[in-house]
N, C-alpha and C positions, 0 to 999 in steps of 0.2 A: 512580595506579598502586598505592600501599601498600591505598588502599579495596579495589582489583580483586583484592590478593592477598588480602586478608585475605575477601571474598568466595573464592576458591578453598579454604582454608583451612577455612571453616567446611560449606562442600560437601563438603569429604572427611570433614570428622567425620560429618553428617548421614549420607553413606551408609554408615558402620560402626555406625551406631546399629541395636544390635539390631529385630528384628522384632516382638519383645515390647513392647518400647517403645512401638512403633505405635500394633501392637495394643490396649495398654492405654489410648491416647488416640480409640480407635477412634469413641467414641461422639461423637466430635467429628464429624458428616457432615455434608456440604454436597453440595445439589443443584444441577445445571445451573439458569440462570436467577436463583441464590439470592444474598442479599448478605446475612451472618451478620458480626456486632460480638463483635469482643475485645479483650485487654490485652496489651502487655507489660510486665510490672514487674519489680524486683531481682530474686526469686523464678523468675520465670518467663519463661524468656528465647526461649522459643518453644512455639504452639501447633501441634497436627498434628490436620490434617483430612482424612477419608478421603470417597472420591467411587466410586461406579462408573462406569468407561468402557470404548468398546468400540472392538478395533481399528480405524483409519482414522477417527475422529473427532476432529475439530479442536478444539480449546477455548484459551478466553482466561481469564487471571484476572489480576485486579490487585488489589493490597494497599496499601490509602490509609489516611494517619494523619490521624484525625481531631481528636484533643488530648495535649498532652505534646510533648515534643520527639523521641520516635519517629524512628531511622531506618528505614526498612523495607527487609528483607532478605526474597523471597519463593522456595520452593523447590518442586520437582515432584520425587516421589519412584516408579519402575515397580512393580509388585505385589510384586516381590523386593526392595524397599526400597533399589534403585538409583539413584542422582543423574540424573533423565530431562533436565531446565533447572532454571537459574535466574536473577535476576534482582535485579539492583539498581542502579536506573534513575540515581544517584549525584546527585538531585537533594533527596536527604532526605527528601521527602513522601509519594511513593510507588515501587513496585515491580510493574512489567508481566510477564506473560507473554503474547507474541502469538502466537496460529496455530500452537501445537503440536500435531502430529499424534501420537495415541496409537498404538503398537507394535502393542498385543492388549488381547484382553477382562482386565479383573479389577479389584482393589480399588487404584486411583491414594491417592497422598497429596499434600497442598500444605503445607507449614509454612510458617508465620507467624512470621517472626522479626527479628532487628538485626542492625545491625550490630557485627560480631563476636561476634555470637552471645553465648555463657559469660561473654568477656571483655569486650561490650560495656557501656555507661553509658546508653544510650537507654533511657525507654519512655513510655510512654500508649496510647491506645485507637487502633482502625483498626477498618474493613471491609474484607471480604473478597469479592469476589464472582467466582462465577464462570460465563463462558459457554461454550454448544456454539453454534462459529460455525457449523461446517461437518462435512461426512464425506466422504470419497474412498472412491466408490460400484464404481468402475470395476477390475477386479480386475487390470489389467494396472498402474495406479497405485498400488497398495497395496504392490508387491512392496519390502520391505528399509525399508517406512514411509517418512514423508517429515521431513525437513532445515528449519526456520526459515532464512528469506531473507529479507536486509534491504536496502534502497537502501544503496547504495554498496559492500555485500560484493563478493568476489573470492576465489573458493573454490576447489581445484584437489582433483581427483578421480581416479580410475580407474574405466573399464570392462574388459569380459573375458566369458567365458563363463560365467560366475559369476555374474556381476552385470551384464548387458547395459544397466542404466537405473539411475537413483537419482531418487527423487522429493524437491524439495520446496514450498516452502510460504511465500505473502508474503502481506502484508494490504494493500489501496491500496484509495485513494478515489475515486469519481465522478470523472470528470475529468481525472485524471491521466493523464500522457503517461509511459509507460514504453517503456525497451529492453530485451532482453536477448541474454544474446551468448554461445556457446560455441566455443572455441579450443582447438584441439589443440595438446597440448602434449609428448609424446610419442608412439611407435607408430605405428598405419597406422589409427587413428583415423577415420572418416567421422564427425563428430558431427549429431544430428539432437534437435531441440527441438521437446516438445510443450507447448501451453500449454492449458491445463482451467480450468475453473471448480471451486468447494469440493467438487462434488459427483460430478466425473472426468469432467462434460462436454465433450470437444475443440472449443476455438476456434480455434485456430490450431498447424499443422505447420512447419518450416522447417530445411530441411536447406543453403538457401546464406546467405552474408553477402554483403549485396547493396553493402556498402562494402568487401570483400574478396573482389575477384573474382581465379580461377584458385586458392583455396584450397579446402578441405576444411569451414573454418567455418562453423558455424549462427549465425543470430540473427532475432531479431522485432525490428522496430525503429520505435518511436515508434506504439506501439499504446493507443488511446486508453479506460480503462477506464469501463465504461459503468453499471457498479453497484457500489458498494460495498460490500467485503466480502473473504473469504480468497479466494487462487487457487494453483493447483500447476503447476509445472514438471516436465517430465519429460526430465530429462537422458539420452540415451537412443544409437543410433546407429542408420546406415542398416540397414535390415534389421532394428532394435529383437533379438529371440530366435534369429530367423533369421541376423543378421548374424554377419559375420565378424571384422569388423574389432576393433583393440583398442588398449588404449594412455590416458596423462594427458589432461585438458582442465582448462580455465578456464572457470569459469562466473561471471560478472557483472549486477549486474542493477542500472539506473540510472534515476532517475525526471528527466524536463525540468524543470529549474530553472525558477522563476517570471519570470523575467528574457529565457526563451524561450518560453515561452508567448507564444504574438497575434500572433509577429514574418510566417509565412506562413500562405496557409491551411491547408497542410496539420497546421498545428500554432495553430492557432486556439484561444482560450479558451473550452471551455463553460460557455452561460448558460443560464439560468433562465427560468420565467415570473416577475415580479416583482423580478426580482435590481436590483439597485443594483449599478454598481460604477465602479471612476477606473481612469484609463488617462493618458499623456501619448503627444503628437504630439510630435516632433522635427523637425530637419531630416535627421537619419541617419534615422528612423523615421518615414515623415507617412502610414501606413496601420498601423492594428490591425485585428486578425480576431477575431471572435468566431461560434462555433458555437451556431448553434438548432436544436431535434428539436423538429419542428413538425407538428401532422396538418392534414390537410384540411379547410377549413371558419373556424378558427382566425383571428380577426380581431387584428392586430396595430399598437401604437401603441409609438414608437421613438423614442426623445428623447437627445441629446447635449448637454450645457450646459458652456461653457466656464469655468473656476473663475475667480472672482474677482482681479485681479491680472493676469490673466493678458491674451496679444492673439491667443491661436488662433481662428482663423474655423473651425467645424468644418463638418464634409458629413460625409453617412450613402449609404450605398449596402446593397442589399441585393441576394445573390447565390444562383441554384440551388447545389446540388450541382455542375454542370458547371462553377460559375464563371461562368455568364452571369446581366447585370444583369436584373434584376427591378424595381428602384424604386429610386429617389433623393430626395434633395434641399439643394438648398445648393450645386451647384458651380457657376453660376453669378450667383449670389448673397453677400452680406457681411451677417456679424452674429454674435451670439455662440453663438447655438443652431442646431439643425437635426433634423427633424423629419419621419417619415414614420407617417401618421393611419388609424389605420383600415384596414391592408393587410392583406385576405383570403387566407391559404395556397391556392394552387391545388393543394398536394398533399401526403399525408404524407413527409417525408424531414427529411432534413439542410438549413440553409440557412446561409448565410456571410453574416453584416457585418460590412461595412467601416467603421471611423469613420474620416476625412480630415481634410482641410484645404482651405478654396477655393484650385483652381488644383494639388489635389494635388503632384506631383511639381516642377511650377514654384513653386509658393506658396512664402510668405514667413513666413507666421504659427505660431506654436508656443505650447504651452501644454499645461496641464492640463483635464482632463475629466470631469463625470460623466453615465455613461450608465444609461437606466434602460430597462426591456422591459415591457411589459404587455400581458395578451389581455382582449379584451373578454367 
């Protein structure tokens, strides 16, 4: 808590720090793609490096200490030498910014600096680098720029005729199972959720909460991301410019816990070609799911082996899209492995395995597992 103020603290000096200032570190620049090396010493208790950006463009930087006991304090300052983020990831080594959307065109700044800035005791060397993830192409997504979203935030807003939408802006990975959810919180509110890609491509629209029904709420729920990388929300309402309606909401935005991953198909783990991975059978859990994106043609060898120690008899099953069996093996059978050889994809899609247990749902055996996926 005192780190986090003392973070606030040296945010508000940064942004009274004259323009001149800047300016005169100016020739510190750093490009998109670039990872540039400097110091913090007694003397010098922060660098400032200027960037061109242009509105609607996403960017990442992170500030890693590379020798010295360095803490890293990293800052984004708007072309008016205003406090845009900052960041101080409170783990001492480094300091992130993710998937900040720039306002408008002009000269951004990043400073480089500690903890407690003037008053701090840290220093040694770091890198600095920074990326252009993304850009929000789509001119109905740019309006009022977009908002950094994190797993587990809980935001509360307003719309009106003013400001019909508010955009923002998360990073997730391959894989991951995300929600999101908007609630009315005041007013006559209809809420309606768009969700885009970095680039202001629409994947997905939703104006009901399909676990609140007879309400007003939006949400996307357990939406499985397919490429890694930025994505934008568009908090927004029925009728988006057009609409009427008006009033607070709640926007939440939650990623599936590892612990629910596998448990149905529809929230199955995605694999790999090549992937290794463990899994355990229970007697409350004696089926895990995992997800393959598989094309036509594609010959497949699918191995489960049960850990050492352990008395799971495993079975393997493998499922279309629809959920209908395609190949097995091992439920009739005992031993410690199980094993399907050489299975030809009859078509590009989705496909579901199942890893069990002999006698699934009756069976006895439990344990540890590792399974491995390979194409020939």
């Amino acid at each position: 808590m005192i780190k986090r103020l003392w973070c606030w603290v040296l945010g508000g000096m940064l942004v009274l720090l004259p323009m001149c200032q800047l300016e005169a570190q100016g020739e510190n620049t750093i490009l998109y793609g670039q990872t540039l090396n400097g110091q913090i010493t007694t003397e010098t208790f922060r660098i400032v490096y200027a960037f061109q950006g242009a509105g609607g463009e996403i960017i990442d930087a992170m500030l890693l200490r590379q020798r010295g006991d360095l803490d890293p304090a990293l800052f984004l300052l708007n072309p008016a030498g205003e406090l845009l983020a900052r960041a101080d990831d409170n783990d001492g080594y480094n300091a992130t910014l993710v998937s900040i959307a720039l306002p408008q065109d002009g000269t951004y700044f990043l400073v480089a600096s500690r903890f407690g800035g003037a008053l701090g005791a840290t220093t040694g060397t770091f890198s600095l680098t920074l990326q252009r993830v993304g850009v929000v192409s789509d001119p109905r997504l740019t309006t009022g720029g977009a908002l950094p979203l994190r797993y587990g935030d809980s935001l509360v807003d307003t719309l009106d005729n003013s400001i019909p939408q508010r955009i923002y802006t998360f990073t997730a990975l391959r894989g991951e199972i995300v929600s999101v959810r908007m609630q009315r919180v005041s007013g006559d509110l209809d809420p309606t959720l768009i969700f885009a890609d970095a680039e202001g491509k629409v994947i997905l629209i939703n104006d009901e909460d399909p676990n609140r029904p007879g309400t007003l709420d939006a949400a996307i729920t357990h939406f499985r991301i397919q490429r890694s990388g930025s994505y934008l929300i568009a908090a927004t309402r029925f009728g988006g410019e057009a609409g009427t309606s008006r009033g607070a909401y709640n926007l939440s935005l939650e990623r599936l816990s590892e612990d629910q991953i596998g448990l149905t198909p529809e929230l199955a783990e995605a694999l790999e070609y090549g992937a290794v991975v463990t899994g355990q059978i229970t007697n409350d859990q004696f089926n895990r799911y995992y997800l393959i994106t598989a094309q036509q043609g594609d010959v497949l060898t699918i191995e489960v082996t049960t850990t050492r120690g352990d008395t799971l008899d495993p079975a393997l099953i493998l499922l279309d899209s629809r959920l209908r069996s395609l190949v097995g093996h091992d439920f009739n059978s005992r031993g410690r492995s199980a094993r399907i050889t050489s299975y030809r994809i009859p078509a590009d899609g989705a496909y579901v395995l199942v890893v069990s247990r002999f006698n699934r749902e009756t069976g006895s055996t439990s344990g540890r597992y590792t399974l491995t996926v390979r194409v020939q």
